[in-house]
N, C-alpha and C positions, 0 to 999 in steps of 0.2 A: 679361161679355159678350164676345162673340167680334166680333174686328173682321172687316171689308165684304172687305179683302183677301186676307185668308184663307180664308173662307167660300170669295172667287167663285174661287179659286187650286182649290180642294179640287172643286169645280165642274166649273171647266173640263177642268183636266189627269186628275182620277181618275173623279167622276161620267160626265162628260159623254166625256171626253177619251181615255181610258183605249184600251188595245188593246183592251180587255174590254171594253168600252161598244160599240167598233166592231161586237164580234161579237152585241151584242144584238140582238133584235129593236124594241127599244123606242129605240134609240141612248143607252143610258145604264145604269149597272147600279143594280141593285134596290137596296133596302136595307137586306137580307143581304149581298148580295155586298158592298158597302161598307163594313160594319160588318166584313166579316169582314178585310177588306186585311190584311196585315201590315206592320208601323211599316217595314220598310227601304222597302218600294215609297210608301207614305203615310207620312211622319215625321213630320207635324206631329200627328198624334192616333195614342194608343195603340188598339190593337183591341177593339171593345166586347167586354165579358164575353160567352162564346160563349150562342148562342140569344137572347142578349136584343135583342131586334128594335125592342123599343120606348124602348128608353133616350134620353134627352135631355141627355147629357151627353157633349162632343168632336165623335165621326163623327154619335151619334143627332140633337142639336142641327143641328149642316151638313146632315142630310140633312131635316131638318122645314123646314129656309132655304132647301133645295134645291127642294122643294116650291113652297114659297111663291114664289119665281122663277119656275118654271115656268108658277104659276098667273097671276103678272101679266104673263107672254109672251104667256099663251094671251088672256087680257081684251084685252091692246094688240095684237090681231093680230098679234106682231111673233115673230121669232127670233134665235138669236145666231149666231158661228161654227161652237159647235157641232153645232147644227142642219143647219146648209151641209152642213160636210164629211160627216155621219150620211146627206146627203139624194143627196150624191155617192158615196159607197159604195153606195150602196143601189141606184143607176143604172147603175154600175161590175157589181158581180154581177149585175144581173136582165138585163144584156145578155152580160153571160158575159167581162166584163174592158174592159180597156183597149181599144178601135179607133180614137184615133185615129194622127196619124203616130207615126211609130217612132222609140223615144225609146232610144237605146243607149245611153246614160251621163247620170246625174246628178250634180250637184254642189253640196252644202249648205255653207254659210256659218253659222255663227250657228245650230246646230242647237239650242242650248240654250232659243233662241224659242220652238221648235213643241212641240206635245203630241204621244202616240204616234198618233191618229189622222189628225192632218196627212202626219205622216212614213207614214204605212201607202197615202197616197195616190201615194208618189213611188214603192212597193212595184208598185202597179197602173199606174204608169205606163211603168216602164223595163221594156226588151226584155231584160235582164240585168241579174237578180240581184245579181249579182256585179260589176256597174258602179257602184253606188252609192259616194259619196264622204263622210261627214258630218263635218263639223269644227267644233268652239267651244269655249268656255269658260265650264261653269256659273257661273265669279266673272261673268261680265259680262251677264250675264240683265236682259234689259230691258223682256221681252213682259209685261204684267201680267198672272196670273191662270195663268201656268206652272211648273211645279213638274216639274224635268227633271234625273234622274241620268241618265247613261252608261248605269251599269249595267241599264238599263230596257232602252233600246236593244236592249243585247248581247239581253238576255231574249225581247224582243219576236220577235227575228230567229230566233231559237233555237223557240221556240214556234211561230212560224209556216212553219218547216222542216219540226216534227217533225207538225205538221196535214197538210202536204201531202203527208208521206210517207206519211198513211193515208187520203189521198183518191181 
């Protein structure tokens, strides 16, 4: 049995949380895309056997728990964080970005907290790129249900440079 911590870790940060999830339409990735991660961006579960969609074992298991979360969101009229931020991106683009004051620099504390689609919101918010600050230390990870390398970061940033450069 897979414990509740991991499951809702697997959840929030890649399901739900993901840069990739941001860029769904659904605010969350399918699962194919899930099954497909590779162990360095998802390390706690190896990559399901390719094509098989249906397996129940590691990511297949998380995502049928992923499921079932979902379903008793939708019963309890209720959502979670990542719903929020998915609901705030989605308001962010359909007005065409960020308007309100002008945000020239940020500064992150404790980066190791957020998942990537928190941090993809401090992206829409600052006037410059190149202003942002992020600092922590994965030893001291405190948020429950986050699952945060560095090297994601670098990635995220990199990816979403090389989008804009063919928009």
């Amino acid at each position: 049995p897979l414990k509740a911590a991991i499951v809702f870790r697997e959840i929030v940060s890649y399901i739900k949380g993901s840069s990739e999830a941001v860029d769904s339409p659904g605010g969350c990735l399918g699962r194919t895309e899930y099954l497909a991660m590779g162990r360095k961006v998802a390390p706690t579960f190896d990559r399901e056997a390719e094509g098989d969609v249906t397996s129940c074992s590691g990511r297949g298991q998380v995502y049928d728990l992923y499921l079932k979360y979902e379903m008793l969101l939708k019963a309890c009229d209720a959502y979670d964080v990542m719903d929020a931020c998915h609901f705030i991106h989605s308001g962010l683009r359909e007005q065409g970005g960020y308007t309100g004051p002008r945000i020239d620099e940020i500064y992150v504390d404790e980066v190791q907290d957020f998942v990537q689609a928190e941090l993809r919101l401090f992206l829409f918010a600052c006037s410059d790129k190149n202003a942002l600050f992020f600092t922590g230390d994965t030893c001291q990870t405190i948020a429950r249900g986050v699952g945060f390398r560095f090297e994601e970061l670098t990635s995220m940033f990199f990816n979403l440079a090389e989008q804009q450069k063919t928009e």
